[in-house]
C-alpha positions as CSV (number, residue, x, y, z in Angstrom):
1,X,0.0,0.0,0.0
2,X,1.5,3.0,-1.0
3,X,-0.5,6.0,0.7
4,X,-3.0,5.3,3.6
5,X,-6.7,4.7,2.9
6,X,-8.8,7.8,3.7
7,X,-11.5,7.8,6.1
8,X,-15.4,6.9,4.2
9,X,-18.2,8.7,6.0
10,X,-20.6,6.5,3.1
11,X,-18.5,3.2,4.2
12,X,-19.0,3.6,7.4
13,X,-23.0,4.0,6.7
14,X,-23.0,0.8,5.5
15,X,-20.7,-1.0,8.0
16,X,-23.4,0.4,10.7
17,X,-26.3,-1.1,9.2
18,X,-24.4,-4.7,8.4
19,X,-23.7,-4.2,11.9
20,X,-27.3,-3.3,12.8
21,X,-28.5,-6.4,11.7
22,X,-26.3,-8.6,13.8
23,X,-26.6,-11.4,11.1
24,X,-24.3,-12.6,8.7
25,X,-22.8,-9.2,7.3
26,X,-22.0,-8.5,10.6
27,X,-20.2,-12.1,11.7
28,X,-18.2,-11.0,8.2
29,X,-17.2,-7.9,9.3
30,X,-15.8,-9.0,12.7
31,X,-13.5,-12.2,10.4
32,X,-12.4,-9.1,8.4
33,X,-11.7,-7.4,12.0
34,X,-9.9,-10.3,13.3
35,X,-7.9,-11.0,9.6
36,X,-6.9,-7.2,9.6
37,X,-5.3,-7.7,13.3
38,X,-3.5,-10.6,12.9
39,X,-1.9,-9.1,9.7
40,X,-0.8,-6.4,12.0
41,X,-0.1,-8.7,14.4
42,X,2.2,-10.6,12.3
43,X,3.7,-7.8,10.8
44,X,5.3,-6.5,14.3
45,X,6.7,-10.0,14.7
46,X,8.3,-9.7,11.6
47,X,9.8,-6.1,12.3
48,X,10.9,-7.4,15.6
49,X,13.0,-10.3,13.8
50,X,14.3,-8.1,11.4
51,X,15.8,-6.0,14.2
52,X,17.8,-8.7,16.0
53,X,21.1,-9.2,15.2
54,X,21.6,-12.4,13.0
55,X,24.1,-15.3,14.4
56,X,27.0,-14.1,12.2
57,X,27.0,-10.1,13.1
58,X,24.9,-7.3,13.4
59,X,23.0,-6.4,9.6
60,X,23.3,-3.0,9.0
61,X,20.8,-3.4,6.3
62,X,18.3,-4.6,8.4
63,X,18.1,-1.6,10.3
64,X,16.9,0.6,7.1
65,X,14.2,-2.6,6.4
66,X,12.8,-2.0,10.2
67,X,12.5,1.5,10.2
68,X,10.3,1.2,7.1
69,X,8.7,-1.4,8.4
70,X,7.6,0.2,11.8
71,X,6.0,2.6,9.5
72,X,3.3,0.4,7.7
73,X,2.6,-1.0,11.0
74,X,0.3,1.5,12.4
75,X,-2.1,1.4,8.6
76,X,-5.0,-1.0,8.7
77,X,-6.3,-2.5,5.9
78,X,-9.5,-1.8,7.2
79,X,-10.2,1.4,8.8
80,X,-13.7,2.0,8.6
81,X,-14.4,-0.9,9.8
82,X,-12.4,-0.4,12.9
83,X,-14.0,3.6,13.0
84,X,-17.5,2.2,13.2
85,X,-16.5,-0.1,16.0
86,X,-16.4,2.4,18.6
87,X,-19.9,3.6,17.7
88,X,-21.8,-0.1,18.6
């Protein structure tokens, strides 16, 4: 992802009233949820084992790969979706 996904006020409409309905669309919003948090989840794991030192030396390299790392980690795929779940 190249630039962060801007906020939907029409998106979020619609993730309300899935979520209104407490059916289906709403069970498939909370796997999207719970998909969208272990990505992040697994993408801090990943910056954390790109920041130790390997059994040979310190990478230098590395270093440069974390910090841009670190910075996709606070984007999720899903914001509106995590927007409306403060107003349930």
């Amino acid at each position: 992802m190249t630039q962060a996904l801007e906020p939907s006020t029409g998106v979020q409409r619609a993730l309300l009233a899935a979520y209104g309905g407490d059916g289906e669309p709403a069970q498939v919003c909370e796997r999207m949820i719970d998909f969208d948090e272990g990505v992040m989840e697994w993408c801090y794991r990943h910056i954390q084992m790109v920041r130790r030192p390997s059994a040979t030396g310190a990478r230098p390299a590395a270093s440069a790969g974390a910090q841009y790392l670190a910075t996709t980690l606070p984007r999720p795929a899903f914001p509106d979706l995590w927007a409306v779940r403060t107003e349930l």
